[in-house]
C-alpha positions in Angstrom: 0.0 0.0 0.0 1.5 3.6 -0.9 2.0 6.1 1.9 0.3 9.1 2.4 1.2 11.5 0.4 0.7 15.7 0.6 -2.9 16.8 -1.1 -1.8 18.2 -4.4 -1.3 21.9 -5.1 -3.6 23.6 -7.5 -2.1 25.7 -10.5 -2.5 29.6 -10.5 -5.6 31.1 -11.7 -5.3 32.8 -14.4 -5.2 36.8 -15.7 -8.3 35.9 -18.2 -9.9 38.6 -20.2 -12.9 36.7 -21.6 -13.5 33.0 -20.6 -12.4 30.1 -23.2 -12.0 26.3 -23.1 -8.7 25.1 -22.4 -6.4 24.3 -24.7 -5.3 21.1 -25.1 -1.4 20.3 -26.3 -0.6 17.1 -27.4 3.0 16.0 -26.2 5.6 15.8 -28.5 6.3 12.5 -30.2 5.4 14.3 -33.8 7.4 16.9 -33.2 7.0 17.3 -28.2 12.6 22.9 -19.3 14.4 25.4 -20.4 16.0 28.1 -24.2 18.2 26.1 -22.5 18.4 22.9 -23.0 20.0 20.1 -20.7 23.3 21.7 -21.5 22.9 25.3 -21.7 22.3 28.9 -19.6 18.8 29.6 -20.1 16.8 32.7 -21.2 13.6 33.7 -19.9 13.4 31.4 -17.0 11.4 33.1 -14.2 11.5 32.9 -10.9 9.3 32.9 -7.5 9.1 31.6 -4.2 5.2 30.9 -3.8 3.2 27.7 -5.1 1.7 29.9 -7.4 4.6 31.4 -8.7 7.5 31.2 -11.6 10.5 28.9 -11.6 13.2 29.8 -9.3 16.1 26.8 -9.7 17.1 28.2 -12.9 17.5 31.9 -11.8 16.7 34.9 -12.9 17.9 35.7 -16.5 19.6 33.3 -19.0 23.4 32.9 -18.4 23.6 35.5 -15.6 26.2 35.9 -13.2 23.4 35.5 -10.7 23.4 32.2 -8.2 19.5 30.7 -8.4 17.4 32.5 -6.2 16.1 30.4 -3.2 12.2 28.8 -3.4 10.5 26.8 -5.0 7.5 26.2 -7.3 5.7 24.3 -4.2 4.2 22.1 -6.7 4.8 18.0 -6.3 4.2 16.8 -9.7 7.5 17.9 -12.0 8.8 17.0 -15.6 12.8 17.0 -15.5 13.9 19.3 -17.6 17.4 21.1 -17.5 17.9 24.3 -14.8 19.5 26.6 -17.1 21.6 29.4 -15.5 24.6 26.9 -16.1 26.0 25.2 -19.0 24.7 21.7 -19.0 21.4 19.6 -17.9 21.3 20.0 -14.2 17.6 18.9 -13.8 15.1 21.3 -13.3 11.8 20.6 -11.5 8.6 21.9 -13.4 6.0 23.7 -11.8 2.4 23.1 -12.9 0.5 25.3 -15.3 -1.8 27.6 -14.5 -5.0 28.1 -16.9 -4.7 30.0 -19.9 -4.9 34.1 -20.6 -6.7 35.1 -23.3 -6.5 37.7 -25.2 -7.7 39.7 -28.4 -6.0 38.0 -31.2 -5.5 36.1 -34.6 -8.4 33.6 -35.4 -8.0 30.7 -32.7 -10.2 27.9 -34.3 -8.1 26.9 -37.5 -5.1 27.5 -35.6 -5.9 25.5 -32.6 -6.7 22.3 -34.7 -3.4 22.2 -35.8 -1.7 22.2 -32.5 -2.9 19.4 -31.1 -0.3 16.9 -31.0 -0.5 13.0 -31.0 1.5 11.3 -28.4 2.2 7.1 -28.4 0.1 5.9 -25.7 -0.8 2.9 -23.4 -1.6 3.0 -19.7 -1.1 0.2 -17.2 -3.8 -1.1 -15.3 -2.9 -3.3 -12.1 -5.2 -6.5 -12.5 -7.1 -6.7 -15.4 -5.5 -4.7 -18.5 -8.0 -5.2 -20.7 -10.6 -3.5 -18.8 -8.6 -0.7 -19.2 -8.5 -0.9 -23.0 -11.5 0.6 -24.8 -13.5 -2.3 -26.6 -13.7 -0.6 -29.9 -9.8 0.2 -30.3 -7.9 -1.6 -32.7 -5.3 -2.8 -29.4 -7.4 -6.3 -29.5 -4.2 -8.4 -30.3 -2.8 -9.5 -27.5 0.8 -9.3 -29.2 0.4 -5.9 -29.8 2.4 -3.1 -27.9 -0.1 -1.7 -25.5 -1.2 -5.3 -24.8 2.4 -6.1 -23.7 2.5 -3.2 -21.8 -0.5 -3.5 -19.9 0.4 -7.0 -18.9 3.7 -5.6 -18.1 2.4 -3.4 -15.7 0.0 -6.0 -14.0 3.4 -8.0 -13.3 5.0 -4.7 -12.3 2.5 -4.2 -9.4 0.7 -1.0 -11.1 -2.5 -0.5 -9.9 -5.4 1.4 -12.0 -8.4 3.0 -10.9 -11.4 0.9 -12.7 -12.9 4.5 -13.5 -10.5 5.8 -16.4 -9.9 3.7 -19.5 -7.6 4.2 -22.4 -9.0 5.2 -25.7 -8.3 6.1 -29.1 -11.8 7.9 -29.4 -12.5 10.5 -27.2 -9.2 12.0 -27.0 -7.4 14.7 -28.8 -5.6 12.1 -30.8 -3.8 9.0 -30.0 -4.5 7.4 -27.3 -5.7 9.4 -24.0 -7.0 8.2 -20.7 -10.2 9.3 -20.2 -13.2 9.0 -17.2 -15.2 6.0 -17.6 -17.5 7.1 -14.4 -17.6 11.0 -12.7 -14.0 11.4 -10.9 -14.1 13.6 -7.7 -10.9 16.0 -6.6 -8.4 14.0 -4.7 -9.5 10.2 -6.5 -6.1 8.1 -6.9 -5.9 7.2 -10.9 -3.0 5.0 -10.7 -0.5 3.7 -8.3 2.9 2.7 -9.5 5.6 1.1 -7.0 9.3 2.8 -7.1 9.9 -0.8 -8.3 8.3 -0.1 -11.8 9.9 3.1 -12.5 13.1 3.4 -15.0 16.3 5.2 -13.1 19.7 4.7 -12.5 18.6 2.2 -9.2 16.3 -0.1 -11.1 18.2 -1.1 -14.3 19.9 -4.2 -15.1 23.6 -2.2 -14.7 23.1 -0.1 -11.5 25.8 -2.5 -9.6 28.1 -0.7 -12.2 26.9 2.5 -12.5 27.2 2.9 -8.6 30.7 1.7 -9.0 31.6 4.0 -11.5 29.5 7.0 -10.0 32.5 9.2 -9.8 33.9 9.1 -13.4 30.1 9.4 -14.8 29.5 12.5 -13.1 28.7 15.5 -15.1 26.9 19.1 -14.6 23.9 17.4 -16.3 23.4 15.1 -13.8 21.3 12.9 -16.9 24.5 10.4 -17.7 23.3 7.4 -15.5 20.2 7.5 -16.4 21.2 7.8 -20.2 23.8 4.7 -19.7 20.5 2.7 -18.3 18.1 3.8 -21.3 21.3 2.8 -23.8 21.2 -0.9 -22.4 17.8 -1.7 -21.9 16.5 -0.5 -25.0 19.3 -1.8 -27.0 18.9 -5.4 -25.2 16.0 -7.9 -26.3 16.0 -9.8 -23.2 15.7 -6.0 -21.6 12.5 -6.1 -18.4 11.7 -2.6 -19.9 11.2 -3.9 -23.2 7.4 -3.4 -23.1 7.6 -0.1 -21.8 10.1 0.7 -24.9 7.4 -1.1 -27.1 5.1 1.5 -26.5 7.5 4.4 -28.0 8.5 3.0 -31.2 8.5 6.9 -32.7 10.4 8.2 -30.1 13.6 8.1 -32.4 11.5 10.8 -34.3 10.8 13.5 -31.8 10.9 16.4 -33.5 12.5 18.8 -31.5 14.5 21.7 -32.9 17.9 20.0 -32.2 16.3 17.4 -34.9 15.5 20.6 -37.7 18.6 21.0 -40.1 20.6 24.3 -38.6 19.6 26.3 -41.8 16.2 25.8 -41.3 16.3 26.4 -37.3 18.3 29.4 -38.4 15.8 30.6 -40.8 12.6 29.4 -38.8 13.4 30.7 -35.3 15.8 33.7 -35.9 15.3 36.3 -32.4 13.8 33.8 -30.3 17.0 32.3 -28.9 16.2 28.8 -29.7 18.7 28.4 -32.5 22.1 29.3 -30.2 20.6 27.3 -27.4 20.7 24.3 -29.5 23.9 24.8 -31.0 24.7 24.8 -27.3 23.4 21.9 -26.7 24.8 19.6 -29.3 28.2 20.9 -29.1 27.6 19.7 -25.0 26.1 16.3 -25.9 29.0 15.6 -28.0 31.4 16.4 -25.2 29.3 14.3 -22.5 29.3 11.1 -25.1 33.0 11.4 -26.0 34.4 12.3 -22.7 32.4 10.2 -20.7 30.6 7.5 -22.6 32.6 6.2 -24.7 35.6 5.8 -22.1 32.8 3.9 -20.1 31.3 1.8 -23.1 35.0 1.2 -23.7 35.5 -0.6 -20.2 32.7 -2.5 -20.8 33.2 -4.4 -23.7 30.6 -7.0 -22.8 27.6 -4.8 -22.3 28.2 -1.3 -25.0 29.0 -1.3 -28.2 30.0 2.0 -30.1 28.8 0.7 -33.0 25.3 -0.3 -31.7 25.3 2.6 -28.9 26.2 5.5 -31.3 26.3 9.5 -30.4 23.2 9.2 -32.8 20.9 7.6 -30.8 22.6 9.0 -27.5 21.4 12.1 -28.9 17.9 10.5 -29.7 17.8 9.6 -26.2 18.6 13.1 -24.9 15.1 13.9 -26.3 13.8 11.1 -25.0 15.0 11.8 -21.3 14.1 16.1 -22.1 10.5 15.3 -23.5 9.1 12.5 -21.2 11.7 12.2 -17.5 10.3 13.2 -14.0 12.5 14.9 -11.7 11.5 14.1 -8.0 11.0 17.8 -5.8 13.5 17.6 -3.1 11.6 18.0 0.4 11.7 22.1 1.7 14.1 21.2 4.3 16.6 19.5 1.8 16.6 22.3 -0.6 19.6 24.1 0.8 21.5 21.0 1.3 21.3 18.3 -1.4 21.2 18.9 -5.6 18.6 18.1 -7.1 17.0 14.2 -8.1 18.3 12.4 -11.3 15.5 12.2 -13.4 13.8 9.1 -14.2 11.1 7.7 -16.2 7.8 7.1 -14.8 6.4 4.1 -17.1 2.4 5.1 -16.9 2.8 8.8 -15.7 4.8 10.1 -18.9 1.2 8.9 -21.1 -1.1 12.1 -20.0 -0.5 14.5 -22.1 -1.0 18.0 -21.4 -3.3 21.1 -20.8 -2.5 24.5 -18.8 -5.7 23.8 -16.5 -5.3 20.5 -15.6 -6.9 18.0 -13.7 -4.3 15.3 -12.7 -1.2 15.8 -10.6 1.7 13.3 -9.8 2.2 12.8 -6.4 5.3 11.1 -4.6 5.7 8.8 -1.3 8.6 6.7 0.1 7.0 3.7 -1.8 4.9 4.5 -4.8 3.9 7.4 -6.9 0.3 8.5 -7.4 -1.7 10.3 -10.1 -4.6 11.9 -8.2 -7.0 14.1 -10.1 -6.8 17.8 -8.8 -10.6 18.7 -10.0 -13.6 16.8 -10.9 -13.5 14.7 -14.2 -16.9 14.4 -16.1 -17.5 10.9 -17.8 -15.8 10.9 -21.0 -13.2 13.3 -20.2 -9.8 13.3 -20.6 -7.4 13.2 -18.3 -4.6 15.5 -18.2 -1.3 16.5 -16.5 1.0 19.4 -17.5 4.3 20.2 -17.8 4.6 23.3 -16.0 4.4 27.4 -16.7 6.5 27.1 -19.5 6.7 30.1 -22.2 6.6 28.7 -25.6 10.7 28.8 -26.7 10.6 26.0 -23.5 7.5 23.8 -24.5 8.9 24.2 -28.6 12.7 23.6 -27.7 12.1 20.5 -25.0 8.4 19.1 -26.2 8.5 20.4 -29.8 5.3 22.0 -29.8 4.1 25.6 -29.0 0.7 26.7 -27.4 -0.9 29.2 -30.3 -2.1 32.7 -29.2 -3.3 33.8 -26.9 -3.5 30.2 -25.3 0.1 30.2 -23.4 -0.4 32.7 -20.4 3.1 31.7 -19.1 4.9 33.0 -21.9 7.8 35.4 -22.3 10.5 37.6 -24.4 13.6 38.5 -23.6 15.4 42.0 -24.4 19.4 40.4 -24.1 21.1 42.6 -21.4 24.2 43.6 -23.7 20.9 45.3 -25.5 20.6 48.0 -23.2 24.1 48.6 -22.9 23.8 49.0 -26.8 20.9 51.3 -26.8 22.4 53.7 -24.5 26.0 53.6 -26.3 24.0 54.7 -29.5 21.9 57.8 -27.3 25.6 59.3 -25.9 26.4 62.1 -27.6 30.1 62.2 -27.0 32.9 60.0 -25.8 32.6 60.8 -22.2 29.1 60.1 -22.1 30.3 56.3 -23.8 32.9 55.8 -21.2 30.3 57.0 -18.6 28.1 54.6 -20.0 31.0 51.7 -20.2 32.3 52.1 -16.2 28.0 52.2 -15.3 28.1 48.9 -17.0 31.2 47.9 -15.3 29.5 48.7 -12.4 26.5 46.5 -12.7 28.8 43.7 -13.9 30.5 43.8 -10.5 26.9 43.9 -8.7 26.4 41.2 -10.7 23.1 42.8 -11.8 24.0 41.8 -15.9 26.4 39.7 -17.6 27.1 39.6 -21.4 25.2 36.5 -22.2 21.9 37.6 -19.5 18.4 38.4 -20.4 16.4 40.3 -19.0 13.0 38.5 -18.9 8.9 39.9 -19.8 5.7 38.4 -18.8 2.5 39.8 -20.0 1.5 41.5 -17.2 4.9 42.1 -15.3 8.8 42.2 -15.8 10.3 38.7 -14.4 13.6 39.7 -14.1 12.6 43.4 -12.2 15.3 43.4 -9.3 17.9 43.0 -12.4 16.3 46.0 -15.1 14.9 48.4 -12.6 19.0 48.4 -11.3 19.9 48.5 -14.7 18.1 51.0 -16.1 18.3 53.6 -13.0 22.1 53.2 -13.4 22.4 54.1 -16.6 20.3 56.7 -16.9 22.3 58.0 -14.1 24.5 61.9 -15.0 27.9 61.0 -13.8 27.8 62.9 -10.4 24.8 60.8 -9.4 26.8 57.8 -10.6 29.7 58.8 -8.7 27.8 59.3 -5.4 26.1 55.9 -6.5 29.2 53.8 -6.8 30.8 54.9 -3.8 27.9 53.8 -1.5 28.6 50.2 -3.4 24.7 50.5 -5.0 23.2 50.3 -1.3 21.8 53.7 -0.9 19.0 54.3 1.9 16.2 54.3 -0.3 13.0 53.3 1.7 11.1 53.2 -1.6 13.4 51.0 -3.3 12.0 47.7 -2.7 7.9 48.8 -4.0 9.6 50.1 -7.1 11.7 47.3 -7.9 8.5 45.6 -9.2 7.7 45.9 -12.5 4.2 45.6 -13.6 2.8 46.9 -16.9 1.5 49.9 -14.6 4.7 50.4 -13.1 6.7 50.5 -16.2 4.3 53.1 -17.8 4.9 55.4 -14.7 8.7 54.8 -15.4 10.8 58.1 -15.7 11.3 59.4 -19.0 14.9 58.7 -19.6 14.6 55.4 -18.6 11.7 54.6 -20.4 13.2 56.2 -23.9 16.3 53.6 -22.7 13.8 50.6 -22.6 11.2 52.0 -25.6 15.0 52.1 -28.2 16.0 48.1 -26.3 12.7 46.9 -27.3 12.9 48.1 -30.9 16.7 46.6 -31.5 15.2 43.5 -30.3 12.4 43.5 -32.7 15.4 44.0 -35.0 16.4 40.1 -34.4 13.4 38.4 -35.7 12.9 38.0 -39.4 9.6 39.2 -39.8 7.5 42.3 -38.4 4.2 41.5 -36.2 1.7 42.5 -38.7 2.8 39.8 -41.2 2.6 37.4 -38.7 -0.7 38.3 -37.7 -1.6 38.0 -41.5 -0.4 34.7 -41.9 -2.4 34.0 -38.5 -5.5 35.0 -39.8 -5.3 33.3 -43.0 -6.5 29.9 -42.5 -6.1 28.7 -45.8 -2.1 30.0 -45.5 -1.7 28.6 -42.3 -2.7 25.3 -43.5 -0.2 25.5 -46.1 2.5 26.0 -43.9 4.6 22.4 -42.5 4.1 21.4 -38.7 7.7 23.3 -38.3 7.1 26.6 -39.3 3.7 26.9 -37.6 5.3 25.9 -34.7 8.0 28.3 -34.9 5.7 31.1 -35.9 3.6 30.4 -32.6 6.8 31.0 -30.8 7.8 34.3 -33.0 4.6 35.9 -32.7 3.4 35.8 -28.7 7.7 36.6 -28.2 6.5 39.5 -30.7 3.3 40.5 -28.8 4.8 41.1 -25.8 7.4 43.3 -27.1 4.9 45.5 -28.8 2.7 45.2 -25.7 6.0 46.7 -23.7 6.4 49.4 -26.1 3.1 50.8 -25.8 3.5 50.7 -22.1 7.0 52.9 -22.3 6.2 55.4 -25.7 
């Protein structure tokens, strides 16, 4: 019997402007963390310490200088996706979503429809699998992949609540687990013993990955568990082969490290995506060179370079990014223990997601838990999420995008060295450029920027204010104030400092004027990066017959361009 467990914590409401459905997003095995991906600093993470609130592990702005602020998401159901304010994969725990914002914007119907995403399915019911497999799918064989599965997880101790079923029809596509009777708040779904869960413990090779624990260790924290996924999927007599059954496309995920560079390049120029892959694969072919293969090479017996290539170590990368879990560390053992390995949770990586979810993952000494968080009508499917995630995250770890206005949690980033940009090109003379340099000098040392940071915008608040309110008051400083500035070390008396640091859309239009022309000339350089203007988006948007046209890959990408876009424009209305 699984332990008790804490009640699961509810997602944010949201900011809505005129109730809508929820949109649903289909996980990412056609095409399924953060810019960052397990190897690299991210941009536009945010950060809070309430249950309601951003991400804080990754910190504040992408490849600050900044250590990770303290908190957490107090959520206890968490993809694993990479905590990027360092170069590498250290895991990074997921909050939940919250439910959507919408706003006025491009037609949503035809645009919706072709977001949805299919995701390979099964479920795993504890006694009788085929109860939980709808009658009319076409899973009657009982040498078919699901079938396996299911009778996998009956030997694996997995327990299923006789009230959901798995279906073809009913949900978005795929498979889906859906109500078979009305679910209350709080009902367990499934139960699935540590036993049945894929990690570094529970493979066939953890006697020698604990034995060689200190040559595979790494900043991404991923390569034990990538060693165990490399042997049990490559070997037939594998226990796990039913689970791998089950995700026969998963070699095809189509994430953006998957797109050829020159159409990543051309697709996603501005939003960051493109040098945070290049990142990324420049790190995965370190990790498999530098520690792989010197392991596979000791291990003649088990690995096989030729069979376990950087190929499908990459393959598996996206495997691990799209579908881990990453168990939250208890509040007490923040401070003093990194974060879980992730692992992969057999049954739980099958929901697929939706920003106003109704399932959560829970966690206990013994067993993990899928509890519903809201009442479930008959016929309804049953969804997780994968966190507040802005779109560059879902796109550049699921391979998908949430179209506009559906993606509350989403955000652009002005680039730090922007600013310093923009007020280089307003000096007038060489003084005011060294003024300008030594204030940025300044800021470094406060660590307050870096040359690879981003400051980070929400749509209703800046997520990175304790960073641009600094940044922008010190250089819009004349050089006596800076010099007064600089010799109190930045830590003036100001009693109002704290209230002003926050930057909500009403705060930045009361911004003063300098800093607000500062901000207004940022914002417009940025728009510079992308490839297209708004307004041609927005077409494209609004032309269903277009939109159509366009391949799963660009629609995604122009999902990502255009709310990035949005919010930019949204900002410079707030500071003209």
């Amino acid at each position: 019997m699984c332990g008790a467990v804490a009640a699961p914590v509810r997602g944010p409401s949201a900011a809505t402007e005129a109730p809508q459905p929820p949109e649903v997003h289909r996980a990412g095995h056609t095409g399924r963390e953060t810019r960052g991906g397990p190897w690299i600093p991210q941009r536009g993470t945010t950060r809070s310490s309430e249950p309601s609130g951003r991400r804080s592990e990754a910190g504040p702005h992408r490849d600050g200088p900044r250590a990770p602020r303290a908190g957490g998401s107090g959520t206890r159901s968490h993809r694993c996706s990479p905590a990027l304010s360092v170069p590498f994969w250290p895991p990074l725990a997921r909050p939940r979503g919250a439910e959507l914002r919408y706003a006025e914007g491009p037609d949503r119907d035809h645009v919706l429809a072709a977001s949805w995403r299919r995701r390979p399915s099964g479920l795993s019911p504890c006694f009788h699998p085929q109860a939980a497999v709808d009658s009319g799918a076409q899973e009657k064989s009982s040498a078919d992949p699901l079938s396996a599965f299911l009778a996998w997880c009956g030997r694996a101790g997995v327990e299923l609540n006789p009230k959901v079923r798995l279906s073809r029809e009913g949900a978005v596509a795929g498979y889906g687990m859906l109500a078979a009777e009305e679910l209350q708040a709080g009902e367990v779904l499934f139960t699935i013993p540590r036993t049945a869960l894929l990690s570094q413990h529970t493979t066939s090779i953890h006697a020698l990955l604990q034995e060689a624990q200190e040559s595979l260790q790494s900043q991404s924290g991923w390569v034990p568990l990538l060693l165990a996924l490399l042997h049990e999927y490559t070997a037939s007599s594998s226990h796990w082969q039913p689970y791998f059954s089950l995700w026969q496309d998963f070699r095809s995920l189509d994430h953006p490290m998957f797109w050829p560079q020159e159409e990543r390049t051309r697709l996603l120029q501005g939003t960051g995506i493109p040098e945070a892959v290049d990142k990324d694969l420049a790190n995965i072919q370190l990790e498999y060179n530098s520690i792989i293969l010197p392991f596979m090479e000791t291990h003649p017996d088990i690995f096989d370079p030729k069979l376990h290539t950087l190929e499908l170590y990459k393959e598996l990368v996206a495997f691990v990014m799209a579908y881990s879990f990453q168990e939250p560390l208890e509040e007490e053992e923040e401070d003093e223990k990194g974060p879980n390995p992730p692992m992969m949770v057999p049954v739980a990586d099958i929901l697929n997601h939706v920003a106003n979810h109704n399932a959560n993952l829970e966690y206990s000494p013994h067993c993990l838990r899928m509890v519903t968080t809201q009442p479930v009508r008959k016929g309804q499917e049953i969804f997780n999420t994968y966190g507040q995630m802005a779109n560059w995250q879902l796109l550049h770890m699921y391979g998908f995008a949430e179209p506009y206005p559906g993606n509350s949690h989403d955000t652009a980033d002005i680039q730090m060295v922007t600013l310093r940009r923009a007020a280089l090109q307003r000096a007038k003379s060489e003084a005011q450029q060294q003024l300008v340099s030594e204030q940025w000098d300044f800021l470094c040392q406060l660590e307050m920027v870096g040359e690879e940071g981003a400051f980070v915008l929400g749509w209703n608040e800046v997520l990175t204010e304790e960073e641009l309110s600094m940044t922008l008051k010190v250089l819009c400083m004349s050089e006596e104030e800076f010099k007064e500035y600089k010799e109190q070390d930045g830590w003036e008396d100001d009693s109002d400092e704290e209230e002003n640091s926050t930057l909500s859309n009403e705060a930045l239009s009361r911004l003063k004027s300098p800093c607000k022309k500062l901000l207004y000339d940022s914002v417009l350089l940025t728009l510079e990066s992308y490839g297209a203007d708004l307004k041609a988006e927005q077409d494209l948007l609004n032309n269903k017959e277009a939109y159509e046209k366009l391949s799963r890959r660009e629609q995604q990408a122009l999902h990502v361009r255009y709310g990035q876009k949005r919010i930019l424009h949204q900002l410079l209305e707030l500071v003209q």
